[in-house]
N, C-alpha and C positions, 0 to 999 in steps of 0.2 A: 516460365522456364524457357531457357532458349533451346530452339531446334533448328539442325544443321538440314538444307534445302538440299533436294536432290534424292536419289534409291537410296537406300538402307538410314534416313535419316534417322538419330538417337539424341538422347536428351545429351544437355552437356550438361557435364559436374564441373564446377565452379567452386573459388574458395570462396565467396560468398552463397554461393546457396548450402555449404555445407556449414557455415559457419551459421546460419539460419536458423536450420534445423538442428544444429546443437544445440543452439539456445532456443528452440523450443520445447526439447526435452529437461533442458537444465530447468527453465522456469514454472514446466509442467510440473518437474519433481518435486515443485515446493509444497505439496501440501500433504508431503508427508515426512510429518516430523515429534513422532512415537519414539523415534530410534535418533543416537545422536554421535557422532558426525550422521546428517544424514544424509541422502544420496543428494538432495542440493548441495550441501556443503559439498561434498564429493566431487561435483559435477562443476562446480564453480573453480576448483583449481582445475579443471580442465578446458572449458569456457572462457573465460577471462584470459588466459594466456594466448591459446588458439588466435582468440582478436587479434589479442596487443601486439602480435607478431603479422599482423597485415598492418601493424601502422594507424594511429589517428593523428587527430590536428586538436589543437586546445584554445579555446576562445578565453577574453577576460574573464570572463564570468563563470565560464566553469575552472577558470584558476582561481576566482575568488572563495566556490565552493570547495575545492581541493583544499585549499590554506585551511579553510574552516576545521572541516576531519579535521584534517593532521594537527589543530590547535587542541580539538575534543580529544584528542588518542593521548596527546602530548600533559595534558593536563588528568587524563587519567590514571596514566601512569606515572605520575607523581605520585597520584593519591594509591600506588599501589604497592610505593616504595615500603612503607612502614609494616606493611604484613603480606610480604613476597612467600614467608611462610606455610599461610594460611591459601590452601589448594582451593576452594571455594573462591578465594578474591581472585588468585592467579586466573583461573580459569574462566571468571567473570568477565577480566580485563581483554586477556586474550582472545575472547571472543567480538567482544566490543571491536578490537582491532581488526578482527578480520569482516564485520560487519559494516565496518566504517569505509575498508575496502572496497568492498562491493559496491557501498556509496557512490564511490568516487571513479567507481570503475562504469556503473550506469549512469553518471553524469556526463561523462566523455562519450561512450557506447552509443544512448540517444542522440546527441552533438549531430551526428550524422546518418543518413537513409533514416532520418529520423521518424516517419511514416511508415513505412516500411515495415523497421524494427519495431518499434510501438504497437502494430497490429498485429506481427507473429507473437509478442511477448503477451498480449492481453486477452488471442485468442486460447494461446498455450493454456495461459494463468487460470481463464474462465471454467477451460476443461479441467483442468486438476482441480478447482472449487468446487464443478458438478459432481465430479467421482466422489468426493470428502463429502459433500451435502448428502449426496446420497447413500454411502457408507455410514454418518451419521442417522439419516433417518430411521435406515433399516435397522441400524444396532439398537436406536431407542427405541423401537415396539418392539426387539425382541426377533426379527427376521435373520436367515442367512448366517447364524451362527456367531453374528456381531453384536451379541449382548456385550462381550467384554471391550467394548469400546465407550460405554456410559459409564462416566464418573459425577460420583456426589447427587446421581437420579437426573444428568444435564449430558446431552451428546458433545462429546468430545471429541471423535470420528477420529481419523489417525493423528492426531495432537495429543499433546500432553494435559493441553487447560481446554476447556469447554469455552471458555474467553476469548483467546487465542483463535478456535475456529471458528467461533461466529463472526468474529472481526475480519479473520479470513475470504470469507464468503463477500467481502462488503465491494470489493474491487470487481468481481465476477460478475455482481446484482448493478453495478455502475455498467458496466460494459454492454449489458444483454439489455439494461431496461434504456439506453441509448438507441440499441439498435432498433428496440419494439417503436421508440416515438419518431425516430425520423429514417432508418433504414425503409429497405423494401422487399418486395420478393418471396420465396419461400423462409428466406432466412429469418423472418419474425414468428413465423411457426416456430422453430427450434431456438430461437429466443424465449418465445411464452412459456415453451416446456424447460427452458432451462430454468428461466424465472421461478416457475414454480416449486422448482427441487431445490431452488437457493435459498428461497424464502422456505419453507418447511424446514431447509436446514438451519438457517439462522435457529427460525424458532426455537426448537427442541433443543439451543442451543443453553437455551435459558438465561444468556447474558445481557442484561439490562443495557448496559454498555451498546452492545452490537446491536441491540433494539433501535435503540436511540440512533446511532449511526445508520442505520439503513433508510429510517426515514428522513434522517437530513436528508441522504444522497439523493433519494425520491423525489422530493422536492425541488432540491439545487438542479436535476438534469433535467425536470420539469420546466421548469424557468426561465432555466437556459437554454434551452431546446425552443422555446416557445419565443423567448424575447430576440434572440441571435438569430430570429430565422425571419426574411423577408418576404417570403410567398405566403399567400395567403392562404391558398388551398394546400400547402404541409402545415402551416398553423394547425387549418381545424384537423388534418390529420391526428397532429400534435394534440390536441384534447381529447378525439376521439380513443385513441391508442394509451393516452395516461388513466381514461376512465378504466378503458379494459384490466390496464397493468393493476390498479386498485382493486377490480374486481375480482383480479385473481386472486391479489393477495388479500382479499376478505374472503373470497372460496376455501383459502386454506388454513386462516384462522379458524374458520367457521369450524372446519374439519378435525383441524385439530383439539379444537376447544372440547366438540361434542362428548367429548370423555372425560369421566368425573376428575378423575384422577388427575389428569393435565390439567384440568379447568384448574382445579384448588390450587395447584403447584403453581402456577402462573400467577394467579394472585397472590398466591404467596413471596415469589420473586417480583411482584410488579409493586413493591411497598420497603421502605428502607430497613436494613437488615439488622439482628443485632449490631454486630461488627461495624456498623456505619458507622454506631449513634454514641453518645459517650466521651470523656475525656481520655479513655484510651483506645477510642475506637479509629477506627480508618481515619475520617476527619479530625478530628480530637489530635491523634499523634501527627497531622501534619500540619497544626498550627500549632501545638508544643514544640517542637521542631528548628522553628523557624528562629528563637531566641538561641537556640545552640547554635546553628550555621552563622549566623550572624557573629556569634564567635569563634569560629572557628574557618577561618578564610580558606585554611588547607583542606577542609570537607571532614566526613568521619573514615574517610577509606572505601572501596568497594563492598556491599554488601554490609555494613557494620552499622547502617541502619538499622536493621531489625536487632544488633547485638542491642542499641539502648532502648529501644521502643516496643520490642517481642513482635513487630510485624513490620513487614516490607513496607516503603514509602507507601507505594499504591498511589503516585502520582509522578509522573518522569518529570515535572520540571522540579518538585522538592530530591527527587532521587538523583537529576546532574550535580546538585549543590553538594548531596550529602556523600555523592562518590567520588565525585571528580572537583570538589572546593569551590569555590569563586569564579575560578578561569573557566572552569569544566560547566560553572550552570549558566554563566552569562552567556557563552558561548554555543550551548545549547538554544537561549532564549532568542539569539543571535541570528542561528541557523533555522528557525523556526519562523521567527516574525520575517525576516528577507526571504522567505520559503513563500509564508503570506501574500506577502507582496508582489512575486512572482507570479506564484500561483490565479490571482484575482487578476491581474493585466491579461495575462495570458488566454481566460476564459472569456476577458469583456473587451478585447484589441482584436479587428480584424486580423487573417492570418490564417495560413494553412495548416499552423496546426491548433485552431483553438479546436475543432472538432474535438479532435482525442483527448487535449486538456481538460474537457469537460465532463471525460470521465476518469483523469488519472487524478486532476486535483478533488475532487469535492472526495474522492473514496479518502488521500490523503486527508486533507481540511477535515473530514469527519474522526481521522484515528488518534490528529494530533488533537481534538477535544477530548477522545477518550483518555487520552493522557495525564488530565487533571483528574483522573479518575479510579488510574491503573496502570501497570506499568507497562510500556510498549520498546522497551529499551534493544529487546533481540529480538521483536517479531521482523523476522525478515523483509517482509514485503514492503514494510514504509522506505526501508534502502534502496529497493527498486522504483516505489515513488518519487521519494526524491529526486531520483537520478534523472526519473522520466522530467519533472516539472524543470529542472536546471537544465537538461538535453533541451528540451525544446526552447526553452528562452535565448540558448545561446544558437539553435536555429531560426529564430524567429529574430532575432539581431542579424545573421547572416542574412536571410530572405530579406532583410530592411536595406542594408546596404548593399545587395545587388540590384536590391530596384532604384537605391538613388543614383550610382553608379550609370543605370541606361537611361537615365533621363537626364545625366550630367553631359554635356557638348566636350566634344575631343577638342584641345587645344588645336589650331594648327586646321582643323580638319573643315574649316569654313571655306565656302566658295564662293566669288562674287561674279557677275557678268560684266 
């Protein structure tokens, strides 16, 4: 914060530090979403303008991600023309479109004070995950009144799907289990403790899905952390501090295991379910599936999967073909594999910002795997990934060409004796 030198010195308010701080409440807000418009959404038509009225700059690349949205939005609403009727598609559509927004509005957002932003956005994000981890735990044993926050016997914590927040938690347990292997200071104290409350909330989350995804992320920021780093005395830090990270998260397995009741549930969730298995099961309908769309270029409409099949895709890249047609899944497939590719340069090319890429992409990379698994279509947060992974690429192209620039000779500007 700047402070003015001299008697009665005070902070100065800034339109960037206010602008900050809205967007760390905006981003905090995301983890509660029981209620719908919720106060994200709320806060987003406040936030986003705010910005866009201090002015950005747009690099290629994030005009190539713009194009893309607006190709997904444009392609959805075709597929939305045949049943405008039907309140459910509208309102599907519509939402898409305002989510594609956000896309494309933290694509440019990142773009610039790209550091900066990315650390008020991911400390915000981590706090509102620890609230909801820990609002989950307590409601699942039954504490503080928050029994009605457990659906299906699975913590759900202020979310709708118990899916949803365990997947939730996965960008938080990225952020905090960075800080535990190469941070310093007190701050890995209140790392370990957050650790612990994210992991407990996963758990009781019961979603296989976010199971899985937590331990890729473990691994990917273990690897990364250890192979991207050239000192040798943060290496064995780096081992030292992932053994701990493990041993907490086997303290609170342990912990939770110890009771019969979870024990058995867990093994029961830790085995393919009915609903998986079968030719009209989860898998089942999305390779039945795949002979329709094939015929059908213009898709089945928004939501009108489950009208032939009695269940949702439960997979986003079958669910862009079957909402959004041909245009709508290639483009999807499109935005995803160049996302990839982004994503993987970014974590393994030196640069000031692979640091934070190493926890925005692998939280990413682990949600678009969930993908083929279940639908992530409106989970908010992968919008604000993306945005983050496309923000820094097109600051990490800026940072390239200002260093070729100072190592380039001024015409003109030679001198001889």
């Amino acid at each position: 914060m700047t402070l003015q030198i001299g008697a009665g010195a005070r902070p100065r308010v800034t339109y960037q530090k206010l602008l900050d701080a809205l967007f760390a409440v905006f981003v905090f807000s995301g983890f509660i979403a029981f209620i719908e418009p919720s106060p994200y959404d709320g806060l987003a038509f406040i936030a986003f303008p705010a910005w866009l009225l201090g002015g950005f700059r747009i690099r290629r690349v994030q005009l190539v991600a713009v194009l893309l949205w607006c190709v997904l939005t444009i392609a959805g609403f075709a597929g939305l023309m045949l049943y405008l009727n039907d309140p459910d598609a509208r309102n599907y559509q519509f939402t898409s479109l305002y989510l594609y927004f956000t896309a494309i509005c933290y694509t440019l957002f990142f773009g610039e004070r790209s550091l900066e932003r990315a650390e008020i956005c991911l400390k915000a994000y981590t706090l509102g995950a620890v609230v909801a981890a820990t609002i989950g735990v307590l409601g699942y044993f039954g504490y503080a009144g928050l029994s009605g926050t457990v659906l299906y016997e699975r913590a759900a914590s202020t979310f709708k799907d118990p899916n949803v927040y365990g997947s939730y938690m996965i960008l938080g347990i990225a952020y905090v289990v960075q800080d535990l292997l190469i941070g310093s200071g007190w701050r890995r104290i209140v790392s370990l403790l957050a650790l612990g409350i994210l992991m407990a909330g996963v758990f009781v989350s019961f979603s296989r899905g976010s199971w899985g995804a937590t331990l890729l992320v473990f691994v990917m920021i273990t690897v990364l952390s250890y192979t991207t780093c050239n000192n040798s005395a943060t290496r064995r830090r780096i081992v030292i501090m992932s053994a701990i990270v493990f041993g907490v998260v086997a303290l609170v397995l342990l912990f939770v295991l110890s009771q019969h009741d979870i024990r058995e549930f867990f093994y029961q969730r830790a085995v393919l379910q009915t609903y998986d298995e079968g030719e009209t099961g989860r898998f089942g309908n999305q390779l039945r599936s795949i002979p329709m769309l094939l015929d059908h270029p213009e898709g089945l409409g928004p939501l009108r999967f489950r009208q032939h099949f009695g269940l949702e895709p439960h997979n986003s890249y079958v669910g862009a073909f079957a909402n959004s047609g041909w245009l709508g899944g290639f483009t999807w497939i499109f935005i995803v594999s160049s996302t990839v590719v982004l994503g993987f340069r970014l974590i393994s090319v030196p640069s000031p910002y692979r640091r934070l890429a190493q926890v925005a992409w692998p939280a990413l990379f682990a949600i678009i795997l969930q993908a083929f698994q279940i639908d992530i279509d409106h989970w908010r947060q992968i919008f604000l990934l993306f945005g983050m992974v496309w923000g820094f690429e097109a600051a990490r192209q800026r940072s390239m060409e200002r260093a070729r620039n100072l190592e380039r000779p001024v015409r003109g500007s030679e001198t001889y004796d």
